[in-house]
GUVEXFI-934838 format. One line per field, with one value per residue (C-alpha): residue in one letter; chain; x, y, z. Coordinates in pm, whole numbers. Last residue first. Layout:
resn <- (A,...)
chain <- (A,...)
x <- (X,...)
y <- (Y,...)
z <- (Z,...)
This chain:
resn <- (X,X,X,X,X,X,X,X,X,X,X,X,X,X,X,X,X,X,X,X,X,X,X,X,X,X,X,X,X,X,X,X,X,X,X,X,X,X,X,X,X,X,X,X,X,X,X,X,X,X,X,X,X,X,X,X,X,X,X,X,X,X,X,X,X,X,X,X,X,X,X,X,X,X,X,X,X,X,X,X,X,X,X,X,X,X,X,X,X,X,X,X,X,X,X,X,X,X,X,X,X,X,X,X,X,X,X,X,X,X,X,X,X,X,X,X,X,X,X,X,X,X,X,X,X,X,X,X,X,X,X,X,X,X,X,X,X,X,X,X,X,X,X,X,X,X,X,X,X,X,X,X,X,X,X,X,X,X,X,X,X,X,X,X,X,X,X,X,X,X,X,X,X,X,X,X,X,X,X,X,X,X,X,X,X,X,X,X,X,X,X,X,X,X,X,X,X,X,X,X,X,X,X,X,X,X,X,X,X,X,X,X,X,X,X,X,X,X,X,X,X,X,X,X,X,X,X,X,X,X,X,X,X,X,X,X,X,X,X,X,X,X,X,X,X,X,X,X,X,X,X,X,X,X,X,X,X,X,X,X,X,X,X,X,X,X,X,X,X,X,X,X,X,X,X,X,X,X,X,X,X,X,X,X,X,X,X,X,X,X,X,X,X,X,X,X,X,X,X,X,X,X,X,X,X,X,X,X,X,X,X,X,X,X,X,X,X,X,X,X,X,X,X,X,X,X,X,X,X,X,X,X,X,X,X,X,X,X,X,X,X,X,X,X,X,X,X,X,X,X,X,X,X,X,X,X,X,X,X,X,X,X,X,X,X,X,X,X,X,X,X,X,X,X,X,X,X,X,X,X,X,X,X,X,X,X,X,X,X,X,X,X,X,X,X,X,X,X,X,X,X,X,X,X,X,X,X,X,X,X,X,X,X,X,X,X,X,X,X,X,X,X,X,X,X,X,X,X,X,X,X,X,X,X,X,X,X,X,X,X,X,X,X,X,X,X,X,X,X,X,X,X,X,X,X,X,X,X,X,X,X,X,X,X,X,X,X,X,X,X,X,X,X,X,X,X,X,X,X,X,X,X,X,X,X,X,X,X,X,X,X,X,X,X,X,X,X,X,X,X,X,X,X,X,X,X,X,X,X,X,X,X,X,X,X,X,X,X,X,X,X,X,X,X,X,X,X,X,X,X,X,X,X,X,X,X,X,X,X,X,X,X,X,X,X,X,X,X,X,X,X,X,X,X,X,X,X,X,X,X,X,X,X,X,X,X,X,X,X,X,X,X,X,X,X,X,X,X,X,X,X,X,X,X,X,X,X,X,X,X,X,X,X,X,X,X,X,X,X,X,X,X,X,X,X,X,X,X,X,X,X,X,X,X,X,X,X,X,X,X,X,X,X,X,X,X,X,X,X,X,X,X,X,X,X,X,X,X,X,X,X,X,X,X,X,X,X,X,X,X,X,X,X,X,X,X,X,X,X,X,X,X,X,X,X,X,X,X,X,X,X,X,X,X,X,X,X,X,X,X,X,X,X,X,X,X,X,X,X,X,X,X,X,X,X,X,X,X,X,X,X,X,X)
chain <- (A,A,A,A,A,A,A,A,A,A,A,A,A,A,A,A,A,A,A,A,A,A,A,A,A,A,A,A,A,A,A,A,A,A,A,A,A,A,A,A,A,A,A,A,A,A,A,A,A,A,A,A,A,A,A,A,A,A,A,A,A,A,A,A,A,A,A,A,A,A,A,A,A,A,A,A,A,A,A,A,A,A,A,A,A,A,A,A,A,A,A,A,A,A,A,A,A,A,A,A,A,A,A,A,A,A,A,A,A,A,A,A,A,A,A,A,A,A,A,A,A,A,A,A,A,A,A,A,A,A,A,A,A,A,A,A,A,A,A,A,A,A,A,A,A,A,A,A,A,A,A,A,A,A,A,A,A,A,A,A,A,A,A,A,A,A,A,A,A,A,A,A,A,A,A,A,A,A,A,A,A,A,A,A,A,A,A,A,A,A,A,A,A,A,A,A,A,A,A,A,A,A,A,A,A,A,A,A,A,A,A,A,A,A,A,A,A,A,A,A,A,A,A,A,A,A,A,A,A,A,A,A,A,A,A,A,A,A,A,A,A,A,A,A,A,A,A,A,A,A,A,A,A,A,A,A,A,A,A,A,A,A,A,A,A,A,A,A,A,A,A,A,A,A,A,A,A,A,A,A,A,A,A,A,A,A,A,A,A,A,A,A,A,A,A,A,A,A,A,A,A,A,A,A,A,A,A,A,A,A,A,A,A,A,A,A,A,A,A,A,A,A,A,A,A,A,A,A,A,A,A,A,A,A,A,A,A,A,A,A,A,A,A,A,A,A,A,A,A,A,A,A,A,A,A,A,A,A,A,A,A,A,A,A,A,A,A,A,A,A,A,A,A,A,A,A,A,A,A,A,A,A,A,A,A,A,A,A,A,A,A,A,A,A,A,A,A,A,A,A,A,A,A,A,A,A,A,A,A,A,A,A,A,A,A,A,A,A,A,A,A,A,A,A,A,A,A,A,A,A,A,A,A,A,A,A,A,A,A,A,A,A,A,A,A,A,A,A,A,A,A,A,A,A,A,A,A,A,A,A,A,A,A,A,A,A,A,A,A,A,A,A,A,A,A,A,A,A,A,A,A,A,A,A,A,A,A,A,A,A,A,A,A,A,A,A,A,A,A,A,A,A,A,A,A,A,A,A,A,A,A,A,A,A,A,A,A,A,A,A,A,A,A,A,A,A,A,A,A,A,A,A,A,A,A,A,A,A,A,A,A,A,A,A,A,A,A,A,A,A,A,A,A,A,A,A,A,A,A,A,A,A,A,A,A,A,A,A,A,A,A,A,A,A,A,A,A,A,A,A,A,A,A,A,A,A,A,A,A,A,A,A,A,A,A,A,A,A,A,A,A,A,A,A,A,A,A,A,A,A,A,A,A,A,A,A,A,A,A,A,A,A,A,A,A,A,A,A,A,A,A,A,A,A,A,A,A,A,A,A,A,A,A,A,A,A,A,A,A,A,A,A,A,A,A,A,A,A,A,A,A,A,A,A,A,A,A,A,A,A,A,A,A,A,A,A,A,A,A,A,A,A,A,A,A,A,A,A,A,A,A,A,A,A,A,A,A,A,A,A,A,A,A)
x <- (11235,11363,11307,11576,11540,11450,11645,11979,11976,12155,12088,12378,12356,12584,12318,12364,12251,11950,11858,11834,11673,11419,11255,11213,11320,11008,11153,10861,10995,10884,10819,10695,10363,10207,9915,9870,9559,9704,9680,9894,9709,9823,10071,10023,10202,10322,10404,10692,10786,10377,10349,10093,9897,9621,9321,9141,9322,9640,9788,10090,10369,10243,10470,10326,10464,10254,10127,10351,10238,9986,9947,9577,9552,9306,9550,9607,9732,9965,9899,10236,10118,10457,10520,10223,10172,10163,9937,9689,9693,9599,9360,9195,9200,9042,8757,8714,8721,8414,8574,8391,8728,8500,8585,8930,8818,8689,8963,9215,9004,9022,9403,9376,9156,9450,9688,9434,9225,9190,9177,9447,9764,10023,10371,10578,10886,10832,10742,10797,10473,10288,10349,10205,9898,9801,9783,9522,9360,9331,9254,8895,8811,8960,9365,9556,9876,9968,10380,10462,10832,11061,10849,10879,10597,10358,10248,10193,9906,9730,9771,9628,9315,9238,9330,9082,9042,8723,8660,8305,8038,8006,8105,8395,8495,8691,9095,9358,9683,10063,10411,10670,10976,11345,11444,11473,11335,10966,10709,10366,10045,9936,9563,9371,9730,9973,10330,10567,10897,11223,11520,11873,11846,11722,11392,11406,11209,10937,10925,10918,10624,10422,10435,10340,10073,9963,9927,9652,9384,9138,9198,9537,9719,10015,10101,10421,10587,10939,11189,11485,11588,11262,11244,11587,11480,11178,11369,11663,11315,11232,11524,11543,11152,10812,10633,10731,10743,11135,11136,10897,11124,11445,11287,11226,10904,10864,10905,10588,10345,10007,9729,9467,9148,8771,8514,8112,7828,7554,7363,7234,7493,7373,7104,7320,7748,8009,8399,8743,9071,9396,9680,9944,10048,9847,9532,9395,9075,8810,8405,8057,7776,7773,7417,7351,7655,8069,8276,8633,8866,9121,9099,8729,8761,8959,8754,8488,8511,8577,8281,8063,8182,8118,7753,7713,7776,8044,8282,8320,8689,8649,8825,8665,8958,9048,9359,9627,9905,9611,9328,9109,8763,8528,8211,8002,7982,7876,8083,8450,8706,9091,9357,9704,9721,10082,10252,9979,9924,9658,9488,9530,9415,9075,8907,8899,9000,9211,9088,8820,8795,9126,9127,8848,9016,9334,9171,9009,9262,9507,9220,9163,9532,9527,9238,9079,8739,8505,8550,8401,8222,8446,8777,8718,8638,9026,9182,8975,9117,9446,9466,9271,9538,9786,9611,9612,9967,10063,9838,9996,10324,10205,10037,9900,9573,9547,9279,9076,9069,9079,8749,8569,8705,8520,8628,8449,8074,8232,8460,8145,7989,8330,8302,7933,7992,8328,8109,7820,8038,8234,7901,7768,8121,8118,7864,8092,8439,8674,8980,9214,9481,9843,9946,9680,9815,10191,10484,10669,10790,10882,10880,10501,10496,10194,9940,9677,9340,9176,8818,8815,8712,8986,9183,9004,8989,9355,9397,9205,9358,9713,9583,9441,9777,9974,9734,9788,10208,10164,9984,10225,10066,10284,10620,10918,10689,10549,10819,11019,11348,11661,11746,11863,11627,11354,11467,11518,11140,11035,11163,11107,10744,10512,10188,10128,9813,9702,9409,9506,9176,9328,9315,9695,9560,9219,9389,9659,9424,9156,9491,9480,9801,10108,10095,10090,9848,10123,10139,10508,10397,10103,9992,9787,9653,9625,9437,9094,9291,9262,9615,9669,9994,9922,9709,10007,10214,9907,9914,10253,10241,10006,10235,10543,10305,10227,10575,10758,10476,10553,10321,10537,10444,10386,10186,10098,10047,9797,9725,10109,10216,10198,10368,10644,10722,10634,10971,11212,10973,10995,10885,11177,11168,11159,11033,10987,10752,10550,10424,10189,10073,10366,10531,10334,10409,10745,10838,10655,10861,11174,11054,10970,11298,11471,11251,11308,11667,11879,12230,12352,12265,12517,12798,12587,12638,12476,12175,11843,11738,11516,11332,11113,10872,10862,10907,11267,11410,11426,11617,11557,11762,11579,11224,11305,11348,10984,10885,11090,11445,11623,11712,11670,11976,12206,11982,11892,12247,12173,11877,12130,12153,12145,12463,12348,12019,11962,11617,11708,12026,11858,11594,11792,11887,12235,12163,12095,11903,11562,11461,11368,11134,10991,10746,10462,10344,10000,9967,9705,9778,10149,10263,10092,10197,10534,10575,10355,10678,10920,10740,10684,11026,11177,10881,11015,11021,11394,11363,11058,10692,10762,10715,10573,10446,10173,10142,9910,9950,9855,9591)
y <- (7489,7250,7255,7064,6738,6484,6578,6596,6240,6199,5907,5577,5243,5077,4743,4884,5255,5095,4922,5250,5426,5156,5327,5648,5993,6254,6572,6721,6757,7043,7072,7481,7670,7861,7787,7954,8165,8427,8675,8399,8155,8060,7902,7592,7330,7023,6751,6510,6220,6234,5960,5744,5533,5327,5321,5040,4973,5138,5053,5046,5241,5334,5616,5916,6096,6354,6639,6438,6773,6739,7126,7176,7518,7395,7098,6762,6552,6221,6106,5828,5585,5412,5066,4866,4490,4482,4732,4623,4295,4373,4630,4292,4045,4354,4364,3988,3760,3651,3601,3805,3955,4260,4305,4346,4702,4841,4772,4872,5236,5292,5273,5549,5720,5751,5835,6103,6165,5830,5622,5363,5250,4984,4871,4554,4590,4318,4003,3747,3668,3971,4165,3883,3851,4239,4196,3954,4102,4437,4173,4206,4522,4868,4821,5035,4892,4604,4599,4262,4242,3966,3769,3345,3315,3150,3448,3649,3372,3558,3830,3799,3657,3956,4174,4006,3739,3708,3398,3439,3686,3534,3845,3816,3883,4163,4063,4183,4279,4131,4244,4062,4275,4157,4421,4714,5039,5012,5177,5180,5229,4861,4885,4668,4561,4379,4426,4198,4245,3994,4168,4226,4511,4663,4862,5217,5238,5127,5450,5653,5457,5467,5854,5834,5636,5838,6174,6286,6240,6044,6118,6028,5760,5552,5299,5107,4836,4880,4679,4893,5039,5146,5332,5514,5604,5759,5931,6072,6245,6381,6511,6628,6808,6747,6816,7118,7060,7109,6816,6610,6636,6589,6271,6157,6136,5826,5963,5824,5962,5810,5960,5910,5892,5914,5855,5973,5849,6024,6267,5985,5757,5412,5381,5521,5468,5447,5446,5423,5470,5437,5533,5268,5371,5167,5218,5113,4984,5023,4940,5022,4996,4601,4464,4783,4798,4781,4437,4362,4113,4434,4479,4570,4828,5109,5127,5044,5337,5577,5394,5539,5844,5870,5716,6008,6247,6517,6514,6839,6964,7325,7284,7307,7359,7204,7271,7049,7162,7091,6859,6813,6846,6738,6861,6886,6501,6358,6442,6346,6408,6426,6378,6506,6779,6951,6701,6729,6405,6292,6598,6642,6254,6327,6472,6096,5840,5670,5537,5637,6003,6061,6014,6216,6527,6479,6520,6805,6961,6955,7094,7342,7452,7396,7633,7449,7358,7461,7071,6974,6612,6500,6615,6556,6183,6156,6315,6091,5759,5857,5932,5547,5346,5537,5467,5118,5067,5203,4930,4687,4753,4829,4477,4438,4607,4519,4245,4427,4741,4607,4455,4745,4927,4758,4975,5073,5210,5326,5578,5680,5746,5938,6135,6236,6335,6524,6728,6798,6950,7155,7290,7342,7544,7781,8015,8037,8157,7838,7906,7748,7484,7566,7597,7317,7086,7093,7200,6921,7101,7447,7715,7694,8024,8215,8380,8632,8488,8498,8423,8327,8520,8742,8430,8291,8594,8621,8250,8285,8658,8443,8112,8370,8537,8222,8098,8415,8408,8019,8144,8403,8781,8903,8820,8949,9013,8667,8559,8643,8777,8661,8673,8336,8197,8419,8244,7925,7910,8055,7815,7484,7575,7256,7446,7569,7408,7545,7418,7067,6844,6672,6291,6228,5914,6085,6467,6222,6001,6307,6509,6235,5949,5950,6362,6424,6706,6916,7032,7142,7186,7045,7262,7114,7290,7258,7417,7282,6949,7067,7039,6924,6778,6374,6572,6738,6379,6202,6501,6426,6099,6126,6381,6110,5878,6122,6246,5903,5852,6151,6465,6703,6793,7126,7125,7474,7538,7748,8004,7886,7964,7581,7525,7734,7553,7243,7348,7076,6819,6742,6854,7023,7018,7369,7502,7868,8099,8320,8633,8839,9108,9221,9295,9048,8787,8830,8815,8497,8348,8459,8296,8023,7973,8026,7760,7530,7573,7751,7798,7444,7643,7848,7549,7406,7754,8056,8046,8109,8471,8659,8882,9219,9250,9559,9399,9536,9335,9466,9266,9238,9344,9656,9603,9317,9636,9672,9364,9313,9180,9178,8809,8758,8915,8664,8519,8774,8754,8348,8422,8568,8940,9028,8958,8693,8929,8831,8714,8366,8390,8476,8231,7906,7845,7697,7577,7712,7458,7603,7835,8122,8382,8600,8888,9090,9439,9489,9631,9361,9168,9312,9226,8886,8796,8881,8656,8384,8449,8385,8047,7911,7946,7773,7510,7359,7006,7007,6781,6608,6677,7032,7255,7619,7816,8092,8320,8565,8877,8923,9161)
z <- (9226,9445,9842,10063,10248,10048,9684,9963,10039,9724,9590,9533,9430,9597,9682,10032,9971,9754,10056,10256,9976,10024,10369,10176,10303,10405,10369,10237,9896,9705,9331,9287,9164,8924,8663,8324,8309,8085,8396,8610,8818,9159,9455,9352,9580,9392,9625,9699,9990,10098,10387,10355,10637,10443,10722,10846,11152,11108,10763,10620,10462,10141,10016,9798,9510,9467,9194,8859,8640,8316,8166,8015,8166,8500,8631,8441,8722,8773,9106,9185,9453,9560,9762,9699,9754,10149,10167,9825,10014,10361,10240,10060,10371,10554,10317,10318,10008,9850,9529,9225,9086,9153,9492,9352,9183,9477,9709,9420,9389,9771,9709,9416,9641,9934,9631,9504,9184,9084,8781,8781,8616,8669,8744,8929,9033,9276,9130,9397,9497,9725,9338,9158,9381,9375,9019,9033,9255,9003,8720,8857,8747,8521,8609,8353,8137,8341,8342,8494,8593,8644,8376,8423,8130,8382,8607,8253,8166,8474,8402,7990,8180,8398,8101,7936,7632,7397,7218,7186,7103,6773,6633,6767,7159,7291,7235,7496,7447,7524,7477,7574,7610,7592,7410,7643,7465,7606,7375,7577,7397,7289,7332,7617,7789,7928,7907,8004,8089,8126,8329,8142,8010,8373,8384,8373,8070,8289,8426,8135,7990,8310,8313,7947,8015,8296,8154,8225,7994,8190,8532,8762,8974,8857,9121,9196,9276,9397,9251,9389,9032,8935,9263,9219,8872,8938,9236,9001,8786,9107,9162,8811,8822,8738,8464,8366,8028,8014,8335,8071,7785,7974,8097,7764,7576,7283,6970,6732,7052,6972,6941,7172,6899,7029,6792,6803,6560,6563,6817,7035,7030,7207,6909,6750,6726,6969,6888,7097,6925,7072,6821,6788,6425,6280,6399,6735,6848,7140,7011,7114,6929,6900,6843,6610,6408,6553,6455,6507,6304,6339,5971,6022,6295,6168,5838,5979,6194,5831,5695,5953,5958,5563,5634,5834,5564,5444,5739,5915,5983,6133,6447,6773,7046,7397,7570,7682,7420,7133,7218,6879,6872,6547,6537,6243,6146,6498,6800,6740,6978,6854,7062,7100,6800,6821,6564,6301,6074,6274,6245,5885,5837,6042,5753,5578,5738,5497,5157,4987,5235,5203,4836,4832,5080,4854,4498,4652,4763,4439,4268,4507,4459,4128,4010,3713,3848,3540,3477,3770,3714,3396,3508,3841,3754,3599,3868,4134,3891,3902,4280,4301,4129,4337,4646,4519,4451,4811,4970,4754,4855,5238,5264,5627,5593,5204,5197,5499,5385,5047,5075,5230,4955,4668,4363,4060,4293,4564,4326,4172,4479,4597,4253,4334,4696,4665,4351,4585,4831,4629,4471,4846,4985,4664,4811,5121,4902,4897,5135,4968,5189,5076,5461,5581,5358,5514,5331,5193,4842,5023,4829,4663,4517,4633,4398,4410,4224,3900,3804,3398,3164,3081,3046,2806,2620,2633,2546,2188,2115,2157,1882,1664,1632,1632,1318,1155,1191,1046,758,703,694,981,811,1014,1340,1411,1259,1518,1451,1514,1128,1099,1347,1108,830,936,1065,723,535,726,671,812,962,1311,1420,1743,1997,1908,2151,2430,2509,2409,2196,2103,1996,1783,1615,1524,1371,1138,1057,904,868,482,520,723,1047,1167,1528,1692,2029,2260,2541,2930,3168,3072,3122,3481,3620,3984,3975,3897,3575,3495,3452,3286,3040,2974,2943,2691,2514,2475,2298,2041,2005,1969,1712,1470,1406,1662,2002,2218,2535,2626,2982,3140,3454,3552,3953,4038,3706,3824,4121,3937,3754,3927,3933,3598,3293,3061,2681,2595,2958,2802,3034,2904,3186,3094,3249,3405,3753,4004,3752,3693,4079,4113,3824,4017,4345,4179,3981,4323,4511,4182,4240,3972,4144,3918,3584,3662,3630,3306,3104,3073,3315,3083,2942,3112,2843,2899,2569,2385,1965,2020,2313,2665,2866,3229,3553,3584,3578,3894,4121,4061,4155,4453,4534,4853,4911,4545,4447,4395,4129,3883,3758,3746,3520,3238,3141,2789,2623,2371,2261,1924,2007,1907,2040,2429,2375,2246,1898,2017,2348,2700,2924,2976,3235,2985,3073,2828,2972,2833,2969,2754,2413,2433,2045,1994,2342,2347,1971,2146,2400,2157,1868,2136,2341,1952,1940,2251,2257,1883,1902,1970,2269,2293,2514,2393,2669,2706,3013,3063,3324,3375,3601,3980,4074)
């Protein structure tokens, strides 16, 4: 079990932290008899720990230092002080250049190292509270805020306690301590406890005398006159905190090392009985919350205002500290403190449980079923995790919250809804009567770094002479097809390819949710709007092509082809816009093809089934099948040319396949990239134009 530490600040310089943090060291000693000790990180000056103690040769916190690599606990025994009254003291660095080796990971790690060796561990901050020792606050049971009768004090110690609040103190973990009381104070101890909002759990009385004495004697007075007034109120003060902290549940701690380190790392696993009272207190504060603070207005106020946006999460951090204080009080651990203010203010203001996983690089998509099951897609596989939202009327409110700055609508007359959030990230939602099990959402997140061919060739992918191919093909203006299933890959297949574009050709992209991230700059990108809740003034893809045609593009990047706009498409390409790109669902080339017949029959002109083949065969150059095979891995499984048709049939020559060859033990797939030796009809032009393949990527097999 790990020891007790307890750290001391005066919310002004020279307010007396540095001895009151001596005499409590060794109040603790003589009260417990237990292992007590004094660690000084403050900035050495005269009166400081070690010449207070007498002990100016004792070893300094930057001996302690080097060593930290190898140190443990009891090693640590050894490279303290030992002063008289039997506590072990750290003194702080000895001058400004040491001082400089003192990082807050260091002073953690040293503050850790006390208090898996002692008992009690008092730490002396003197006048320090910054970021540099919330380290060591993190690893603090309690912290003793010390402040003198005076107003520059008073108001100084409200900030303070605003300041430990913003880092996860309980204000059950915090007490006031007013130095140099006297009955001539210019105003009541009742002013002070209401304007720092604490209640003075120590009065040490005014004695200039005996403080001089015992600094001139470097002795604490706790032990030089034991019968002093201010000696018995220390002494009541220290058996106060021990039985405190007696009673209180205690856990092994961690030093927080690393000041970014991600939620899930410092997460606390709340024992199962606890899981309902957590609950219950998330649900009270965020009705409370609710009921101050008209979120549903800011969402839509705010969606475009990151200043103000940033101003009221702040606003509303405050606020959640403030209400945890008065719904769980007995909640002082910081590290479920800390959580639970983030989980609410999640919940008020973001989207609640899903932030984590939208925040983690590795997580790809995230699948909602109802409030107990949320999936996430992680490296192509698919895992339940144990995020659970708190209600259904949460869930709800997170969609809205997605929805209703887009000018988009989702209740009973509209279930169904496709968004994005900021970010980019596709989001598609669907609530009762359509969802039967509750509300369900659907995120594609969206890749902040767009993937590079190197990426994709290390992922296995595909391969570099395939990747020179891409490129090649881009190059020659021929338009091609991206064929694949939900989820495999084609948008970033698309994405790389139209990266090959020119500089100095004029794209448009078109579609439902803006996914791709072109680098070329002149880019005009374009996405449709579903109708308001008026049920008008809705604009398609089919619509948004057909306004492309008059916006002189040299290539027309259509996003995925789902109906009508597939004709459309067709047109541009049999027009003078060659180069063109899109998507469809399809499992094959050949069904990809059979997909485009389908899809312009629904332009809803009574055109011919042989007028249409004629189109998609003159229009298409390259069917690229993008697959997700059985362990989640998405590999480019053909690249097919379209090089007519004979009678009613597509003829398609395969230029490069993916042949399996099996499944390994772990159940990752194997298999090779192999051309077929099949060479292009436009590497011929290409030749001409003196842009130059190698002829070898046809004709040889590549690994």
């Amino acid at each position: 079990m790990a020891g007790a530490a307890i750290s001391v600040f005066s919310v002004k310089g020279g307010g007396g932290a540095s001895l009151i943090a001596a005499n409590l060291a060794v109040s603790l000693r003589r009260e417990t008899r237990a292992s007590v000790a004094l660690l000084d990180v403050s900035y050495p000056i005269p009166g400081s720990i070690a010449l207070y103690l007498g002990l100016p040769q004792a070893k300094a916190l930057t001996d302690i230092v080097p060593l930290l690599d190898r140190m443990q606990p009891t090693l640590l025994k050894s490279y303290v002080t030992n002063h008289a009254s039997g506590i072990a003291v750290i003194p702080a660095a000895k001058d400004a250049l040491h001082e400089k080796m003192l990082t807050p990971q260091k002073l953690a790690r040293v503050t850790d190292l006390l208090v898996r060796a002692y008992d009690y561990v008092v730490i002396d901050l003197a006048s320090t509270l910054s970021e540099d020792v919330v380290p060591i606050l993190d690893l603090s049971e309690l912290v003793c805020l010390v402040l003198s009768p005076d107003v520059g004090s008073v108001a100084q110690g409200r900030q303070s306690v605003t300041y430990l609040q913003s880092h996860h103190f309980s204000r059950d973990a915090m007490r006031l301590v007013l130095n140099r009381y006297s009955t001539k104070m210019p105003f009541p101890p009742e002013t002070i406890e209401e304007s720092v909002g604490l209640p003075i759990a120590l009065y040490l009385p005014l004695d200039e005398e005996l403080m001089e004495q015992s600094i001139a004697m470097a002795d604490p007075f706790v032990s030089s006159s034991p019968r002093h007034p201010v000696s018995k109120a220390l002494d009541a003060f220290t058996q106060q905190l021990v039985g405190e902290l007696h009673s209180r549940p205690r856990r092994a701690k961690q030093p927080r090392l690393v000041a970014d380190a991600s939620p899930a790392a410092e997460e606390v696993r709340e024992s199962k009985e606890r899981t309902d009272e957590i609950r219950d207190v998330k649900i009270r504060i965020h009705r409370r919350l609710i009921d101050e603070i008209d979120f549903k207005k800011a969402d839509i106020e705010l969606a475009k205002d990151r200043k103000k946006k940033s101003e009221l999460r702040s606003k509303t951090e405050v606020k959640i500290v403030s209400l945890l204080d008065e719904e769980a009080k007995e909640m002082t651990d910081r590290d479920l403190r800390k959580r639970l203010v983030k989980e609410i203010l999640d919940e008020a203001l973001g989207l609640g449980p899903l932030e984590d996983l939208l925040r983690d690089p590795d997580v790809s998509e995230i699948m909602v079923n109802g409030i107990d099951h949320v999936f996430v897609e992680r490296k192509g596989k698919l895992t339940l995790t144990e995020h659970k939202f708190l209600t259904e009327d949460q869930l709800r409110a997170v969609i809205e919250r997605i929805v209703n700055p887009l000018g988009r609508r989702i209740d009973e007359k509209s279930p169904m809804v496709d968004a994005r959030l900021e970010d980019g990230s596709r989001v598609n939602a669907i609530i009762p009567p359509l969802a039967i099990d509750g509300p369900s959402v659907t995120i594609r997140k969206f890749a902040k770094t767009p993937l590079k061919v190197p990426d994709l060739i290390r992922f296995g992918s595909f391969t570099t002479q395939m990747a020179q191919f891409f490129e090649a093909a881009v190059l020659a203006r021929q338009n091609i097809v991206i064929s694949g299933g939900t989820g495999s890959g084609k948008t970033t297949l698309l994405n790389l390819l139209s990266s090959f574009v020119p500089e100095d050709e004029r794209i448009v992209t078109i579609e439902d949710s803006a996914e791709l991230q072109l680098p070329q700059e002149h880019v005009v990108r374009l996405e449709s709007r579903p109708p308001n809740i008026e049920g008008e003034g809705a604009v398609t893809i089919r619509d948004l092509v057909r306004n492309a045609l008059r916006m002189r593009p040299d290539r027309i990047v259509v996003g995925e082809c789902r109906a009508g706009e597939a004709l459309d498409m067709l047109q541009a390409m049999n027009t003078g816009h060659d180069g063109s790109l899109t998507t469809v669902h399809a499992n094959t080339p050949r069904d990809a093809l059979s997909r485009l017949e389908t899809l312009c029959l629904m332009a809803g002109l009574d055109l011919p089934a042989r007028a249409i083949r004629e189109q998609i065969a003159s229009a298409i150059d390259l069917v690229f099948q993008q697959s997700r095979l059985s362990d989640g891995s998405r590999r480019v499984t053909h690249i097919s040319e379209i090089t007519g048709r004979e009678g009613e049939v597509f003829t398609i020559a395969d230029i490069f396949l993916f042949k399996q060859t099996g499944i390994t033990p772990e159940g990752k797939v194997q298999g090779q990239f192999a051309p077929t030796g099949v060479i292009p009809k436009f590497i011929e032009g290409l030749s001409r134009r003196g842009i130059k393949v190698p002829r070898e990527i046809f004709l040889h097999q590549t690994a």
